[in-house]
Residue, then its C-alpha position, 0 to 999 in steps of 0.5 A: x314710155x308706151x302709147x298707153x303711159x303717154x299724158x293727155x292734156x285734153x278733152x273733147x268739148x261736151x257737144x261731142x258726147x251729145x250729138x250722135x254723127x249725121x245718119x245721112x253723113x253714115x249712110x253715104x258710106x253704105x253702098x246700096x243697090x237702091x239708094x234711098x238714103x241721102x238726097x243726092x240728085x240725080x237730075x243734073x244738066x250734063x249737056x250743059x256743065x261741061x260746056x259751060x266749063x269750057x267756056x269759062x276755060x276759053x275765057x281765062x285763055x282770052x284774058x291771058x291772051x290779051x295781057x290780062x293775067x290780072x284778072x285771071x289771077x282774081x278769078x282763081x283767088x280769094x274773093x269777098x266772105x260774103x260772095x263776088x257781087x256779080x254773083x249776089x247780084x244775078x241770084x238777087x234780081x232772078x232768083x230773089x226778086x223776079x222768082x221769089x216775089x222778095x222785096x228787093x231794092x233794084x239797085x242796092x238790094x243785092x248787097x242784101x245777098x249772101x252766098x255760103x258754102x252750102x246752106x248748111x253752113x248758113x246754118x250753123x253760121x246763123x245759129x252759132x251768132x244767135x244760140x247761147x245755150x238754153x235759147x229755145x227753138x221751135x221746129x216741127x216733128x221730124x225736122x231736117x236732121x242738118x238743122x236739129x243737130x247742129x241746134x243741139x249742138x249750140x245746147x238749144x232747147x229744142x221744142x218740137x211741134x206735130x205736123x200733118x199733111x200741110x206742114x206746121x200747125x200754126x195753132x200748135x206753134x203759138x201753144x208751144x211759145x206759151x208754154x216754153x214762156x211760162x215752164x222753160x223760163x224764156x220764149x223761143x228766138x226762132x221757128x225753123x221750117x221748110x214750106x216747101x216740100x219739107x225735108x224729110x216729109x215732103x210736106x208743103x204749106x198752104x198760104x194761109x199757114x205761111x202767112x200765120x206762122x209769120x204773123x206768130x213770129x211777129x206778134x213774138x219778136x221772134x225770127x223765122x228761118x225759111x229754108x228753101x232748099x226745094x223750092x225750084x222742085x215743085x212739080x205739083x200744084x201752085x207755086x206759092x210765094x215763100x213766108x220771106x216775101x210777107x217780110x217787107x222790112x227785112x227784119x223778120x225772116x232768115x231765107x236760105x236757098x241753095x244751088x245743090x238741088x236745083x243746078x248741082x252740087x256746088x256747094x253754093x248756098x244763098x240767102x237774104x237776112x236782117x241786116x244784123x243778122x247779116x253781119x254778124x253771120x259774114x263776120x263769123x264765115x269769115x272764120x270758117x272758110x274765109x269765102x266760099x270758092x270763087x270759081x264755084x261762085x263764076x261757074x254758078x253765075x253763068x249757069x244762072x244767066x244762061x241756062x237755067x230758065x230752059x234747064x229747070x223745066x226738065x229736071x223738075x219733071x224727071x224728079x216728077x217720074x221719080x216720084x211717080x214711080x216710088x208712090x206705085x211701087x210704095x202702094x203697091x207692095x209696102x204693108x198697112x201705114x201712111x205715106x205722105x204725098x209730095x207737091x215737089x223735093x227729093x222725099x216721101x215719108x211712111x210710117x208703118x201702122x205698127x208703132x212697135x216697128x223700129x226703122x233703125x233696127x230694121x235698116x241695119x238687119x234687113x234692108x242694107x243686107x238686101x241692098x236697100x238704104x233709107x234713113x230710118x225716123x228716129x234721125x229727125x229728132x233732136x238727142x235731147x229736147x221736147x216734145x209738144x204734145x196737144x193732147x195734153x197741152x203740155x211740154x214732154x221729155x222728146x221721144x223719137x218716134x222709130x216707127x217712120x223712115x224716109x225714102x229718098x227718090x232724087x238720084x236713081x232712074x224710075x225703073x230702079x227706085x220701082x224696083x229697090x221699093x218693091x224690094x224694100x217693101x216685100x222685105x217689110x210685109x215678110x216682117x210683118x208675116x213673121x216670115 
């Protein structure tokens, strides 16, 4: 019997054929000269990770020298699903507590804390134990690719909102929960949003919207998932409190934070929750990787405790030069549109004046081929969803807009991000000259 006579006794689920592979995911195998596509960081503290690690490796050999091999075989084994407490208990009186301004029980807060493997997975996890298919959500327009897609894939009902240069309007949000009630038949279960340098515009919340963006939450009974990734990368403006500090029931608002972008890619994430939420998002990752690493989790809570304070000063002011350097070489060559203006992150948004002008196309044709990645707009739309649109007060079939890309500055030095966008930026005028 050939190959091609053989049976097949399976299909693939219908998530499959509806939700495209993550473009960030895609480009990671691109290899570009000047890297803009995914946020990679490219600030870490390399005088202090090797230490550190050499530390931790004395310590083991100390252990075992004293007749303690048992301690040492439970640091290289498996650990609790939802994190060794040593850890939960630094991330929750530093991090939560002392930085965050979050409501946290001095003593018995930190079993509030949770940490995962990469806050991507606290996602999935939390939309997995909350999204039946045809459950509304609500995020803006674009959002983070990471959240929509893995939203689509639970067969949400996505609704998505305008945001401008403060993020998520407020206004817009408590339109959409009326008219998802009144023509989808049910209102939205959560807001997804990033006040903190949003990804992928950049954009951060004022106070004010913060506060009602809770308030619509509250009124609604619906949850807000406040995902923090970029909050220790803020290096313009104020620090304001995050929405979770508004929530002081703990009933409310579903915080994320992750190591990825303020100490390095550990894939460690953590987060505080409702406490029912909690439950059922640790009973769940204990099905997907049944804990999180435990060395990564000690490494992780040294670092914390010893060297984070005086690290982090550093690595948000060279992400400040990044930045710096990619708006010159933006204002300078790119032709007519509109790029945002970042308080903080890895990320500027630019949309050309030209709305015929299709990012995607343009990626794949000129910029790769002249050794230049970015992520090209329209994969920061859901496959499938909606659209509030407010001039017309009214919930359209979702249309990706193809004429926005956003260009990561993170992981290359400021010469080469002014460089890379001076290319890029040439690449798009002779576009637009018909050269």
């Amino acid at each position: 019997m050939t190959r091609e006579e053989l049976p097949v006794a399976f299909d693939f689920a219908t998530w499959t054929r509806l939700v495209p592979e993550s473009e960030i995911r895609r480009l990671l195998r691109v290899k570009a000269r000047y890297y803009f596509a995914g946020g990679k960081p490219g600030v870490l503290p390399l005088d202090v990770l090797p230490k550190l690690l050499v530390e931790l490796g004395v310590d083991e050999f100390e252990y075992i020298l004293r007749g303690d091999r048992r301690t040492v075989i439970e640091h290289f084994n498996y650990g609790p699903t939802e994190g060794i407490p040593e850890l939960r208990k630094v991330l929750a009186s530093k991090m939560l507590s002392a930085r965050d301004g979050i409501p946290i029980d001095p003593r018995e807060g930190w079993r509030d804390v949770i940490v995962t493997t990469g806050s991507q997975q606290a996602i999935f996890a939390i939309l997995d134990a909350l999204i039946d298919p045809g459950d509304v959500i609500i995020t803006q327009r674009p959002a983070y690719l990471g959240f929509v897609n893995t939203a689509a894939k639970f067969r949400s009902r996505i609704v998505t909102v305008p945001a401008d240069e403060e993020g998520l309007v407020p206004e817009y949000v408590q339109r959409a929960f009326d008219l998802a009630r009144r023509e989808l038949g049910k209102p939205p279960e959560l807001i997804y949003v990033v006040p903190d340098s949003d990804n992928p515009t950049g954009t951060t919340m004022p106070l004010k919207r913060r506060k009602e963006i809770y308030e619509i939450a509250a009124a609604e009974g619906a949850l807000i998932v406040e995902d923090a990734a970029y909050r220790e990368i803020q290096f313009r403006g104020e620090r304001l409190p995050p929405i979770k500090a508004l929530d002081s029931d703990n009933e409310r608002v579903i915080y994320l934070r992750t190591t990825s972008k303020e100490v390095a890619v550990f894939r460690i994430g953590y987060s505080v929750m409702p406490p029912d939420v909690r439950e059922q998002v640790v009973k769940l990752k204990g099905y997907l990787d049944l804990c999180t690493p435990t060395l990564m989790q000690r490494i992780v809570k040294a670092y914390y405790e010893k060297f984070f304070d005086e690290n982090i000063l550093r690595v948000r002011e060279e992400y400040k030069k990044r930045c710096e350097a990619m708006e010159a070489a933006m204002d300078e060559y790119f032709p007519p549109g509109h790029r945002t203006e970042p308080t903080g992150g890895f990320f500027i948004w630019w949309s050309s004046d030209d709305r015929e002008f299709d990012s995607s196309e343009f990626l794949e044709r000129v910029a790769i081929p002249s050794g230049v990645a970015y992520v090209p707009g329209s994969a920061f739309y859901p496959p499938f969803g909606y659209s509030y649109e407010p001039e017309l007060n009214a919930l359209t079939e979702l249309r990706p807009r193809k004429h926005g890309m956003r260009l990561g500055y993170s992981y290359l030095e400021p010469d080469e991000i002014y460089e890379g966008v001076r290319i890029l930026g040439q690449k798009l005028r002779e576009r637009e000259s018909g050269g």
